[in-house]
C-alpha positions, 0 to 999 in steps of 0.5 A, a space after each residue: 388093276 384086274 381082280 380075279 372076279 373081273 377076269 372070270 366075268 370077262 371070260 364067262 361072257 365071252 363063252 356066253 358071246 360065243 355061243 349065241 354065235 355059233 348057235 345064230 350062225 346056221 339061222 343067219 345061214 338059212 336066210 334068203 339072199 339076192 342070189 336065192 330071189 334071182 334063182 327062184 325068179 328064173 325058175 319061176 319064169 320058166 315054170 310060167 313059160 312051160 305051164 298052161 291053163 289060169 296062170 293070173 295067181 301065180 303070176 300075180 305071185 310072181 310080180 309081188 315076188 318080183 317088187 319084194 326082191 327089187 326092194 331088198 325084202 329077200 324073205 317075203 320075195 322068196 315066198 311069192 316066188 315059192 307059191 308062185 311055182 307051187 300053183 304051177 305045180 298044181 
């Protein structure tokens, strides 16, 4: 039923599966989540609650950081509220 050559491609493709799993894992790590838009939100409002001068950029930043998180889009939220909080920072 199985042959030699069989078993050996079966077995060189699940090392080969494995692999990319092991090297997938730390990127899949790195992602934004719900928990990371939450985070950067809170931060976000109390860098624009302690800041002073033209705030309109950086809380347009916010808001856009605000509706990417609601939709689900973790990334593109994450980096409004990331250059949201460096115009603060300026």
């Amino acid at each position: 039923m199985f042959n030699h050559r069989s078993i050996t491609v079966a077995m060189k493709s699940l090392i080969l599966a494995g692999s990319f799993v092991i090297l997938a894992a730390p990127a899949i790590a790195d992602t934004d989540n719900a928990t990371s838009c939450r985070t950067l939100a809170q931060q976000t409002r109390a860098a624009l609650a302690n800041a002073s001068g033209d705030l309109t950029e950086a809380q347009a930043e916010s808001s856009a950081g605000m509706q990417a998180c609601n939709f689900g889009l973790w990334q593109n939220g994450s980096a409004h509220y990331r250059k949201a909080l460096t115009l603060l920072s300026k």
